[in-house]
C-alpha positions as CSV (number, residue, x, y, z in Angstrom):
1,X,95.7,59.3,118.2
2,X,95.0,60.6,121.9
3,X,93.6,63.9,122.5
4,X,96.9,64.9,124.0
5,X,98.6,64.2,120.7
6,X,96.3,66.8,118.8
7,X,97.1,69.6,121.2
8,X,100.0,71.1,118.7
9,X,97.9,70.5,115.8
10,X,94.9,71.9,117.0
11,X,97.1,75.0,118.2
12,X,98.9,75.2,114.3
13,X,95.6,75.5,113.3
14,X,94.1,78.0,115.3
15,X,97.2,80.1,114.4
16,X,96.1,79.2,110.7
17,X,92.5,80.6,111.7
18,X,93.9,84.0,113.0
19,X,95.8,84.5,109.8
20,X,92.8,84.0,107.9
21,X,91.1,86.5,109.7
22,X,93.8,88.8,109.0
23,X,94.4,88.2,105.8
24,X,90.3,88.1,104.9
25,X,90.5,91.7,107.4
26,X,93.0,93.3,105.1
27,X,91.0,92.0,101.8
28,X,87.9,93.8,103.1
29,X,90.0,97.0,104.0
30,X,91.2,97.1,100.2
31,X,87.8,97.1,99.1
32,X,87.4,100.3,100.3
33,X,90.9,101.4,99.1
34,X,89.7,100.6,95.2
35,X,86.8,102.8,96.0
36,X,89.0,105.7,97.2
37,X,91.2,105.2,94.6
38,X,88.6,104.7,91.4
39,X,87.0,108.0,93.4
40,X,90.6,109.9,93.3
41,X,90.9,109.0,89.9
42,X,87.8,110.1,88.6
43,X,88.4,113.3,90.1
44,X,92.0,113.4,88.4
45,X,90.7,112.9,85.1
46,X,87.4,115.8,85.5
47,X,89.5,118.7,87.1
48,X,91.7,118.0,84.4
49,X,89.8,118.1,81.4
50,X,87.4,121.1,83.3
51,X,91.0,122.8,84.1
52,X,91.8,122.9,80.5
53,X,88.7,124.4,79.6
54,X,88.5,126.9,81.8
55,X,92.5,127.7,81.9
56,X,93.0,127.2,85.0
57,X,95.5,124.4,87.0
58,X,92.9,122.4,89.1
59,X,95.2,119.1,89.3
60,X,97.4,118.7,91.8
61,X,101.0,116.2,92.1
62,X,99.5,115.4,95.8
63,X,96.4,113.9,94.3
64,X,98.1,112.3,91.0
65,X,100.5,110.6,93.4
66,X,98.2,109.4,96.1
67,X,96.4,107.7,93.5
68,X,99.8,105.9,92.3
69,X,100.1,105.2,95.6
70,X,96.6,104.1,96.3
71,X,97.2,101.8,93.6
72,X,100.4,100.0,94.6
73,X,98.9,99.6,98.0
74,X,96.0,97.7,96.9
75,X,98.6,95.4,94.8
76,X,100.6,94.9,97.0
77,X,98.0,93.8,100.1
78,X,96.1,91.9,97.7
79,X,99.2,89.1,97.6
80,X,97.6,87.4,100.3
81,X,94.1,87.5,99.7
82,X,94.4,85.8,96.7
83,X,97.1,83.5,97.7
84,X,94.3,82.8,100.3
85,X,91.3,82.5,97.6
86,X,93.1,80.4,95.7
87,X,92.6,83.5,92.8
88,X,96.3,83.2,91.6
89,X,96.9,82.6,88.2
90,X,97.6,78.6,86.9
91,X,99.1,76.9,84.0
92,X,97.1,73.5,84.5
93,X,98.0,71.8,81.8
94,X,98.3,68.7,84.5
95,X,97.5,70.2,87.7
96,X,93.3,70.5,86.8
97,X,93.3,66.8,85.8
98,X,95.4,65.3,89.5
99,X,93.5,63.8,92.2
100,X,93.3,66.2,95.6
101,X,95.8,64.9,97.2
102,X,98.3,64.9,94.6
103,X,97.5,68.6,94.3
104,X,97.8,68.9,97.9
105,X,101.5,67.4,97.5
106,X,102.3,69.5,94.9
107,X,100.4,73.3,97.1
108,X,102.8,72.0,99.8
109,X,105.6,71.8,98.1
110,X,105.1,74.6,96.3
111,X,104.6,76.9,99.0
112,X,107.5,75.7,101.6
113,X,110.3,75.1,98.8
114,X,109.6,78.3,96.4
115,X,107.0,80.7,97.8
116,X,107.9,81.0,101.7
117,X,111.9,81.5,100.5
118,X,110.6,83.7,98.2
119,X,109.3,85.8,101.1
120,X,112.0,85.4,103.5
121,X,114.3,86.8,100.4
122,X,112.2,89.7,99.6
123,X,111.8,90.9,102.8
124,X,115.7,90.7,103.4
125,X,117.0,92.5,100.6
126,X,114.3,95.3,100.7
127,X,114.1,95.7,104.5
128,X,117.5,98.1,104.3
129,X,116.3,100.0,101.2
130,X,113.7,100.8,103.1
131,X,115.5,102.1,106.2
132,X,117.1,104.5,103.5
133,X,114.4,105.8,102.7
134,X,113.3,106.5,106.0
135,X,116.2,108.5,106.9
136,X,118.2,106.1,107.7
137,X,122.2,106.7,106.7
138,X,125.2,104.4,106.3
139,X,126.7,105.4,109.8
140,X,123.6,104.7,111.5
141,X,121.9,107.9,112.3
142,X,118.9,109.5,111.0
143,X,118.1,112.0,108.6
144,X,115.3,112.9,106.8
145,X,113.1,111.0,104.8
146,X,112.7,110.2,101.2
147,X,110.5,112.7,99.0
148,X,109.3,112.6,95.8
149,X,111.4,114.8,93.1
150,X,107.9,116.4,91.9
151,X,106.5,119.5,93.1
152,X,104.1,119.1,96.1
153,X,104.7,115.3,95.7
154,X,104.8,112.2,98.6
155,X,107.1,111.1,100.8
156,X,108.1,108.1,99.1
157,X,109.1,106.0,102.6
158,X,105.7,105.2,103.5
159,X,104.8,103.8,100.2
160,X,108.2,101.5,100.0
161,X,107.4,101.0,103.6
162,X,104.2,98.8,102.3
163,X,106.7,96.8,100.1
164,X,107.9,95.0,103.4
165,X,103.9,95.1,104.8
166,X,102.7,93.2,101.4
167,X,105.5,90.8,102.0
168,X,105.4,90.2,105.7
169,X,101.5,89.1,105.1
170,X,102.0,87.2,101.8
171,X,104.8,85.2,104.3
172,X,102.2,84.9,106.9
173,X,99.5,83.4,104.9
174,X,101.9,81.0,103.0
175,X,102.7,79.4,106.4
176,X,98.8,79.4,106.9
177,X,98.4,77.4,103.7
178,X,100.9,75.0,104.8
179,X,99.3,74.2,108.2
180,X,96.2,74.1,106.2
181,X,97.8,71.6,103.5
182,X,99.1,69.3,106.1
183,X,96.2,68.7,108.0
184,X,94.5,67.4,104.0
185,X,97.4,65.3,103.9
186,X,96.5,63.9,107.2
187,X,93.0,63.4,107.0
188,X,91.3,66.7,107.9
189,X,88.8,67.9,105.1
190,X,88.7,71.5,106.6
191,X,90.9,74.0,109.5
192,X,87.3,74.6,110.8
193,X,86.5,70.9,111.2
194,X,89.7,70.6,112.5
195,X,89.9,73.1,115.2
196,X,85.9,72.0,116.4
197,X,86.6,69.2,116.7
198,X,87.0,67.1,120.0
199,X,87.6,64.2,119.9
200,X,90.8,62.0,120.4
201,X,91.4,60.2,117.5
202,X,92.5,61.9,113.7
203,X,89.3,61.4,111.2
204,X,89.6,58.2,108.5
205,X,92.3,56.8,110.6
């Protein structure tokens, strides 16, 4: 295979690379997220329990909701990361015991047949929910946004806004691990091998 010939795989797989980077980006953003949250939490739980004691209201429906909010944030980014780490959850009863390449097959499959639809689906059917909750009415104008019924609480939007964030990058690295599966099935052993490489012919062929 002539060096012209890689030129679209080598580009797939620097697209691959950049997703990677995002995805790995966002992972190490959460991390900080758990702290802030674990912090908020904390802080929930001791002005609470102080509060009582001394009879006073310390808590507040801003920082009980932030902390929901915190929370459903760091589920909702982590999709990727994991889908990434290969950290998602397996019943193996077979899939432990098949050669790579079968389990190549069956990631590829996987991911283009059930898990990229999957995306494309979720981020149809939630994308006008979340216009609604933005502000936006049936007749196309604006109005104001969605706020939580509790006193002092959130605007919801922002939160439901992340449902269509979460999804967008859980989309983005599913057609990462496809590049990524398809150049195993055709002989490359890793994207970082793959993209260094330079020469003109595919390795093993």
């Amino acid at each position: 295979m002539h060096r012209r010939s890689l030129g679209p795989v080598r580009a797939l797989l620097r697209l691959s690379e950049a997703i990677d980077r995002l995805t790995d980006w966002v992972g190490q953003l959460s991390v900080g997220l758990v702290v802030l949250t674990i912090a908020i939490s904390f802080y929930n739980v001791l002005v609470r329990y102080v509060g009582r004691f001394i009879g006073l209201q310390l808590s507040s429906n801003v920082l009980i909701e932030l902390q929901w909010y915190l929370f459903a944030i760091l589920f909702l980014l982590g999709f990727a990361y994991i889908l990434k780490h290969d950290q998602n959850v397996r019943v193996d009863f077979w899939y432990a015991h098949w050669s790579d390449r079968r389990r190549t097959w069956v990631n590829l499959l996987g991911t283009l047949l059930f898990l990229i639809p999957f995306c494309i689906l979720g981020l149809y059917v939630t994308f006008n929910p979340v216009l609604a909750s933005w502000g936006r009415l049936p007749d196309g104008t604006w109005g104001p946004w969605e706020v939580s019924s509790d006193a002092n609480g959130l605007p919801r939007a922002p939160i439901k806004a992340m449902v269509l964030v979460g999804l967008a990058l859980l989309l983005l690295q599913a057609i990462s691990q496809s590049i990524k599966y398809t150049a195993v099935l055709l002989g490359y052993n890793t994207v970082t091998e793959q993209i260094q490489q330079d020469t003109e012919q595919l390795p093993y062929e």
